[in-house]
C-alpha positions in Angstrom: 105.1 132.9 97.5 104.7 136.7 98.9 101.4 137.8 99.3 102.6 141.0 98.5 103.9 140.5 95.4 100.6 138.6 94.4 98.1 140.2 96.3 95.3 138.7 94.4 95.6 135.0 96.1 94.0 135.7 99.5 95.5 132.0 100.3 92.2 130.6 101.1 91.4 126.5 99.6 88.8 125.8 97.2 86.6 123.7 99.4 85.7 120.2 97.7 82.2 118.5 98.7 81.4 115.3 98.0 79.1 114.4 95.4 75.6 113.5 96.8 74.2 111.5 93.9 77.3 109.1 93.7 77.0 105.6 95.2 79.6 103.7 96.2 79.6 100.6 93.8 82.9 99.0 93.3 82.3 96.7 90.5 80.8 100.6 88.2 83.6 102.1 89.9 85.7 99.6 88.1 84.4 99.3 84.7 84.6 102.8 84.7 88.3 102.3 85.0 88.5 99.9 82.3 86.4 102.6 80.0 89.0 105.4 81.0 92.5 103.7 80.7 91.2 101.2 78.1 92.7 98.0 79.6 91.4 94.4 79.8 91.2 92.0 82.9 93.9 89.8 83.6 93.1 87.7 87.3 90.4 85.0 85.5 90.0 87.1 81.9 87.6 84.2 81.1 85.4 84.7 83.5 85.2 88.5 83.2 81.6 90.1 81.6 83.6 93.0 80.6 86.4 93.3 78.0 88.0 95.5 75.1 86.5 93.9 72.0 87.2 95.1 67.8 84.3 96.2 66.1 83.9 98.2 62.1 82.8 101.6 62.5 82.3 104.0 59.6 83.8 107.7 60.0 80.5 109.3 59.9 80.3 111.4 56.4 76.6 111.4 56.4 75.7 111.3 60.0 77.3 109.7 63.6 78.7 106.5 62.1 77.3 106.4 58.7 78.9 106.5 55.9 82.6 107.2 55.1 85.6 104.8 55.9 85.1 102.1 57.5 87.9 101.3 60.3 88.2 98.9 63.1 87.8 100.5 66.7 88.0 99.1 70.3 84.4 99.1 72.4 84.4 97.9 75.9 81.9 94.8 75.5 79.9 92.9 78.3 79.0 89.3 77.9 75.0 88.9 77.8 73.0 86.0 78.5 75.0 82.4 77.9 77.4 83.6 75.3 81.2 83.6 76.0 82.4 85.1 73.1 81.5 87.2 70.1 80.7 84.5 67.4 78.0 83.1 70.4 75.6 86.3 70.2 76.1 86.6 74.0 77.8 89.9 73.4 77.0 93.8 73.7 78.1 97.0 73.8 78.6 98.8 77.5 75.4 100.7 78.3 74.7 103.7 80.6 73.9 101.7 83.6 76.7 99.4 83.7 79.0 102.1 85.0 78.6 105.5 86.6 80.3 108.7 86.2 82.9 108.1 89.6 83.1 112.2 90.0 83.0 111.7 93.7 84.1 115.1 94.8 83.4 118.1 93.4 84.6 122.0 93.2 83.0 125.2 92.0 84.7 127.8 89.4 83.1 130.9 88.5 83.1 131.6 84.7 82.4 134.9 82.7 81.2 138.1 82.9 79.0 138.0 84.7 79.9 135.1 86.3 78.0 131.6 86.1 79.2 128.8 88.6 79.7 125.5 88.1 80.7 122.1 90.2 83.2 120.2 88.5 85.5 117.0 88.7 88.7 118.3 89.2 90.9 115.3 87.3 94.8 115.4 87.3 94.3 112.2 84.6 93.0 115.0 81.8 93.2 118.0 80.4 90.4 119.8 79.1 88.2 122.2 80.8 84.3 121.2 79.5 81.2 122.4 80.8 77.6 121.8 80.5 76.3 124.4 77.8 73.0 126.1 76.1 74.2 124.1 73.1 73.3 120.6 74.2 69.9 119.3 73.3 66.7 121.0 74.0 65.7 117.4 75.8 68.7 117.0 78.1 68.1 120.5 79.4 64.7 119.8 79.9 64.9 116.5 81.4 68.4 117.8 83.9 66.8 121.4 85.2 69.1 121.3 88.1 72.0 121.2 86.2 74.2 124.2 86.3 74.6 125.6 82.4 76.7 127.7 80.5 75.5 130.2 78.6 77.8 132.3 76.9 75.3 134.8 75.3 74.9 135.9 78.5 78.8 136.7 79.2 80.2 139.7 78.0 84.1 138.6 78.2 83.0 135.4 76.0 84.7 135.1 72.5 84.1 132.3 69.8 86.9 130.4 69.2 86.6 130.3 65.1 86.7 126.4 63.8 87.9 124.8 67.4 86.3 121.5 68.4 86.9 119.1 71.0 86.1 115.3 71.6 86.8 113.0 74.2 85.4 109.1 74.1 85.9 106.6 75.8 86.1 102.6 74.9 82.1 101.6 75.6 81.4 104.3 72.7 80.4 107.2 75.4 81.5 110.4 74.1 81.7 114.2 75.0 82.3 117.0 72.7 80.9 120.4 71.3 83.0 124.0 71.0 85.2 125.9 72.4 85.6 129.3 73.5 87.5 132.1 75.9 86.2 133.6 78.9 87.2 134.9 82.3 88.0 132.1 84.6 88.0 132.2 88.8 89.4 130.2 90.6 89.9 129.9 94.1 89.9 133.6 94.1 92.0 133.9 91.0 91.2 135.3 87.8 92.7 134.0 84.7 91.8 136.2 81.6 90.7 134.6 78.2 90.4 130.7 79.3 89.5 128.3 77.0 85.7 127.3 77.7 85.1 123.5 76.3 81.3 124.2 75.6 79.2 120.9 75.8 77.1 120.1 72.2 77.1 116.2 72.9 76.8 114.5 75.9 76.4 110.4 76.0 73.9 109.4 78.6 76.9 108.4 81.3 78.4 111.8 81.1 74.7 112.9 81.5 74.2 111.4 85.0 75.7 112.6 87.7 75.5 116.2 89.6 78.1 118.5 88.4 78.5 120.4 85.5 81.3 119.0 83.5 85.2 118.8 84.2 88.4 120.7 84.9 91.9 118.5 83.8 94.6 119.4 86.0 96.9 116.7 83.8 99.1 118.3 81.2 98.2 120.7 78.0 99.7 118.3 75.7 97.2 115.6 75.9 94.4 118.4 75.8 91.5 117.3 73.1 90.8 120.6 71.6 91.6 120.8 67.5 93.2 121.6 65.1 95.2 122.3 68.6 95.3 121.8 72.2 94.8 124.5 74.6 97.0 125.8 77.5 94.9 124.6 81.0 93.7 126.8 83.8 97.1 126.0 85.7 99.3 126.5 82.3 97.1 129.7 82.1 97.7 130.7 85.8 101.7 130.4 84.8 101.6 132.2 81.5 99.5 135.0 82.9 102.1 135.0 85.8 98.9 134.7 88.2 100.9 132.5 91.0 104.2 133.1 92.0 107.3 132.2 90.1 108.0 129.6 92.9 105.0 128.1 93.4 103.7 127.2 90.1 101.5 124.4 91.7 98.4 123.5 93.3 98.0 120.9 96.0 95.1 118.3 97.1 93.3 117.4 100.1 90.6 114.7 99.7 89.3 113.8 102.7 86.1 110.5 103.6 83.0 110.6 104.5 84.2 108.2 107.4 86.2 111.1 108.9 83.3 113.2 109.5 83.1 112.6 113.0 86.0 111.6 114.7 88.9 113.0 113.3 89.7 116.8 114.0 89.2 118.0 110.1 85.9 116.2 109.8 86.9 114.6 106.3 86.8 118.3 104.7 89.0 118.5 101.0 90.3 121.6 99.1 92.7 122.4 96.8 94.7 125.3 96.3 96.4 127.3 93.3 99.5 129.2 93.7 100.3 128.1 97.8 101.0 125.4 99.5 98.2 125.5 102.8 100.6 125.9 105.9 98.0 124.3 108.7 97.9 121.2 107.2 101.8 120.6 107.0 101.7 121.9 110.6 99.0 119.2 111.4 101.0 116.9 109.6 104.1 117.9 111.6 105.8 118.6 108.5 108.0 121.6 107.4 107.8 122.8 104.2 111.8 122.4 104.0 110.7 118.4 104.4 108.2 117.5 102.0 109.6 114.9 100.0 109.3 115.3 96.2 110.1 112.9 92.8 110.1 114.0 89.8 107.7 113.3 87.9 107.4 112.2 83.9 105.1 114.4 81.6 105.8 113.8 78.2 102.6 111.4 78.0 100.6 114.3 80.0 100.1 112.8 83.3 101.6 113.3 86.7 103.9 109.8 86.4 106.6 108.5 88.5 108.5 105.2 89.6 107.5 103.5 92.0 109.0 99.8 92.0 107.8 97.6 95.3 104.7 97.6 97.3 105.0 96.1 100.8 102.6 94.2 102.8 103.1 94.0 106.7 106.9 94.4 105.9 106.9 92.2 103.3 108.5 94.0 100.5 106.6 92.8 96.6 109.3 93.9 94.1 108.5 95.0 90.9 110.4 96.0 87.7 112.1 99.1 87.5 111.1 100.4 85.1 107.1 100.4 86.7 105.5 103.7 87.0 102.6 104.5 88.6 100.1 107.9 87.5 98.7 110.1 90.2 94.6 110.6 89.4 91.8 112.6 91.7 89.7 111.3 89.0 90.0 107.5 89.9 88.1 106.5 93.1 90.3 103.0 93.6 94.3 102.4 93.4 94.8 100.1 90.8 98.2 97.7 91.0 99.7 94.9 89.2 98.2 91.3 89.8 101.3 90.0 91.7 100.9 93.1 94.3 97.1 92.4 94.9 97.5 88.9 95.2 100.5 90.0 98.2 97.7 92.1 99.9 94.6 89.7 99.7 96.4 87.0 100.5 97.0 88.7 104.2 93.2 89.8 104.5 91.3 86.7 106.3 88.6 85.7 103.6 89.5 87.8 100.8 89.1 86.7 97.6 89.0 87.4 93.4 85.0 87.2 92.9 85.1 87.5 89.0 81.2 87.9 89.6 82.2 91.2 91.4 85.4 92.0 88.9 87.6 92.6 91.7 88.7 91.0 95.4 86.4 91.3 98.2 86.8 90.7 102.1 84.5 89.8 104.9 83.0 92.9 106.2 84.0 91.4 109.6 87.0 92.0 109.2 88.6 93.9 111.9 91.2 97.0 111.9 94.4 94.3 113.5 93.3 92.1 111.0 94.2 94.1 107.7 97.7 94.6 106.4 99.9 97.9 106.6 100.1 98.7 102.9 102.3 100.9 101.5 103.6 101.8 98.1 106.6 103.4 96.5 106.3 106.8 95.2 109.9 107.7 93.3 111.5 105.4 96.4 109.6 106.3 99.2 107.1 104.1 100.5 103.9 105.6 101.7 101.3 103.8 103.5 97.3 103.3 102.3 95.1 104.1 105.3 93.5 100.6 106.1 90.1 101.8 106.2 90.6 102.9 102.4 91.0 99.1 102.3 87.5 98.9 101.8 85.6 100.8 99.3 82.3 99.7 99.4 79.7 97.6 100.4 79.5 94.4 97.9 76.2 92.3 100.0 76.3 88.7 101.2 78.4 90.4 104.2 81.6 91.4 101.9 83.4 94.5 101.2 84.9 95.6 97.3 88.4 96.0 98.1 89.8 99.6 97.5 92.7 98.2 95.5 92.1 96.4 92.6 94.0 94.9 89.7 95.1 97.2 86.4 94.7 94.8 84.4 97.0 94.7 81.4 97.6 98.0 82.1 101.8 98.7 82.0 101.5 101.2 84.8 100.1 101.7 88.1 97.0 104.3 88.9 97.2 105.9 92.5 93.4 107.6 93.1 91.6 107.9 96.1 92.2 104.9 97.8 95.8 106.3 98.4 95.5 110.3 97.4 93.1 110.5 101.1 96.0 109.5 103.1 97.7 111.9 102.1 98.4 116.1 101.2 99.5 116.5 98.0 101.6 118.8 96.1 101.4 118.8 92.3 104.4 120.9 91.1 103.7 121.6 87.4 107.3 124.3 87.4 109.6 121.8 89.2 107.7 118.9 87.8 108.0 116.8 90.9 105.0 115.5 92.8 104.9 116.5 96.6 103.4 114.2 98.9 103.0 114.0 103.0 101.3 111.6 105.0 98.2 112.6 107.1 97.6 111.4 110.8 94.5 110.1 111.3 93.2 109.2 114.7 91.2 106.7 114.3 90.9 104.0 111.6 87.2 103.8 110.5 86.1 100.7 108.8 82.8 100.7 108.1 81.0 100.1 104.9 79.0 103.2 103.0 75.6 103.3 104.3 72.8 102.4 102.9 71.7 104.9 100.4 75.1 106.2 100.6 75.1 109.2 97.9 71.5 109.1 97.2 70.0 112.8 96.5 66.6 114.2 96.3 65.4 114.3 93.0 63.7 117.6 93.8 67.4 119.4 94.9 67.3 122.0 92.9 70.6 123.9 92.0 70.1 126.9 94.2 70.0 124.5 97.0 72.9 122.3 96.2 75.2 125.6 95.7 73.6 127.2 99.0 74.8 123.6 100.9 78.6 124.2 99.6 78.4 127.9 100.8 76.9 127.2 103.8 79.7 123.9 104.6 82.4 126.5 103.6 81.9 128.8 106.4 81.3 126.0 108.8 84.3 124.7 108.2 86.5 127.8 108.0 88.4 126.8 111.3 88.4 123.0 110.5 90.6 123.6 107.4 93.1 125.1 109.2 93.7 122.0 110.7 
């Protein structure tokens, strides 16, 4: 990890903001969830407007599904009007504003020569590195002006990648996909030589919204999208081009909340970091580096999987099968668990309940801090406990709270996003293939709801002034990050 040996990582974090368009909306934040892990609801499935549905769809030989083979795909559907099922004509396809892109925290990378920057959603649950391009539609440039966009005639260091596509969907139909390229990528202060660029042609109109610029996968290459083959990632990059040390082939996470911004000593800042492991927050956390406690982790389906068999409720320990795994994912806002673990959590919350209407369990906003449970989950045999005011995700009116864990449906595994990565520093080890993690102290537990307006922007923000906010937080919050 010698500086000397790679004196091109100055060991300073990539500083995270939050996005400032993104509202806090559990049941969007939860459809979104059943778009990106394709699973159907299982606590009152009747009752749900939302499920995974067959429909015929042609391959496309004369245009976007005309023509060609016909084959039968999976949509997510909603339930319209009175119908209850598909022969009633109460059904339709997911549109735009049933579900928002849940990029809550975004980074900036610096691409080409010379270089363009660009916010993204750093995601550990994909792998491909896309970004908002001068090949999209003359009318979604027009109509998005603030939106940072690659143009790679005006980089010298880009090169064509001859016949390479990518395309990732999602089950309501939405869809992203275009070409792909090379070009000089920095990040964090490192430069990685001949990336592949994902260049946005197509865009659906929920990868539209949103403020940043596309998407960087931290998950593994082997589920990358690219054809007629996938491409290495930044951090597979990083290793080849023997960027970061030989014994820290890793990057770590820090996602702090918008409810620590006053009264804890960090103020709710988040970074990651490429190549280092950041030494003032294990000293904050009062853990040495010698005591971080890893599992190892499963790749060969591309994400950063482990066991984790039991959740426990104020002691109460939930036993699950052994063979449960749960999936580690910056890109999920919620923590999503089996039914019997969610039921053993609600069932300690005074007033919770399932609210179908809602598609997830709520809780009395009056709720106080002795009131809610000490969760904590296994993680490879270690439990590791959910801060309680993660409990709550968001407002949900009437005087309830969306809960921050919700059910996975008929998922088989478990996903652990924000609702349990903020409680914690976390180490992704892609050379050990083991997944770090240590709990963070926090002072006070802060249960209040979003605001109102929470993650509303100015429509006028221009671009300039959105990147001039994240330089301008970065130097303010030099010292805090050494916390």
């Amino acid at each position: 990890m010698s500086s000397q040996l790679h004196p091109h990582i100055s060991h300073t974090p990539i500083r995270v903001i939050k996005n400032e368009k993104y509202i806090h909306n559990g049941t969007k934040s939860y459809v979104h969830l059943m778009r990106k892990w394709r699973f159907n609801p299982t606590i009152e499935p009747q009752e749900s407007k939302y499920f995974q549905g067959k429909q015929l769809a042609q391959q496309g030989k004369f245009a976007p599904n005309v023509g060609g083979r016909a084959t039968t795909i999976t949509r997510l559907k909603k339930k319209v009007g009175s119908g209850t099922d598909e022969g009633s004509g109460g059904v339709g396809l997911v549109e735009a504003e049933d579900v928002q892109n849940d990029a809550l925290y975004l980074a900036e990378v610096l691409v080409g020569t010379p270089p363009q920057g660009f916010l993204l959603d750093f995601d550990t649950g994909s792998a491909d590195l896309w970004v908002w391009s001068k090949n999209l539609p003359k009318k979604t440039l027009q109509n998005n002006p603030s939106k940072a966009v690659y143009d790679p005639t005006q980089s010298s260091s880009f090169t064509n990648k001859n016949g390479a596509t990518w395309d990732i969907s999602y089950g309501d139909g939405s869809s992203a996909s275009g070409t792909v390229g090379t070009d000089i990528l920095t990040l964090g202060g490192l430069t990685i030589e001949a990336q592949a660029i994902e260049l946005a042609n197509h865009l659906s109109q929920s990868f539209i919204e949103g403020e940043g610029s596309g998407l960087l996968g931290l998950a593994f290459s082997n589920i990358n999208t690219c054809r007629p083959e996938p491409v290495l990632t930044p951090v597979d990059m990083l290793i080849q081009q023997a960027n970061i040390p030989k014994d820290a082939e890793l990057f770590t996470c820090k996602l702090g909340s918008w409810r620590d911004a006053t009264d804890e000593p960090d103020h709710g800042e988040s970074f990651y970091t490429f190549g280092f492991i950041h030494q003032p927050t294990l000293d904050y956390c009062g853990v040495p580096a010698a005591n971080i406690y890893y599992t190892k982790i499963n790749s060969s389906a591309g994400f950063w999987q482990f066991s984790s068999t039991s959740v426990t409720v104020n002691g109460k320990v939930t036993k699950r099968a052994k063979s449960n795994v749960s999936i580690a994912d910056t890109g999920t806002t919620l923590a999503l668990l089996d039914d019997a673990s969610c039921y053993a959590i609600y069932k300690q919350i005074p007033g919770a309940k399932y609210s179908s209407s809602y598609q997830g369990f709520i809780f009395p906003a009056s709720v106080t801090e002795a009131q809610l449970p000490v969760v904590s989950i296994d993680v490879g045999g270690r439990s590791f406990v959910v801060q309680k005011e993660d409990l709550g995700f968001a407002d949900a009116g009437n005087g309830y709270i969306y809960g921050g864990i919700q059910s996975r449906g008929d998922m088989p595994l478990d996903i652990l996003g924000d609702t349990f990565l903020k409680a914690h520093y976390v180490i992704f080890d892609v050379g050990n293939k083991r997944l770090g993690v240590v709990p963070r102290p926090e002072q006070k537990q802060n249960l209040s709801a979003p605001p109102a307006g929470d993650g509303q922007a100015e429509e006028g923000n221009s671009k300039k002034n959105f990147f001039a906010r994240l330089l301008g937080r970065n130097k303010k919050v030099e010292k805090q990050a050494e916390l």
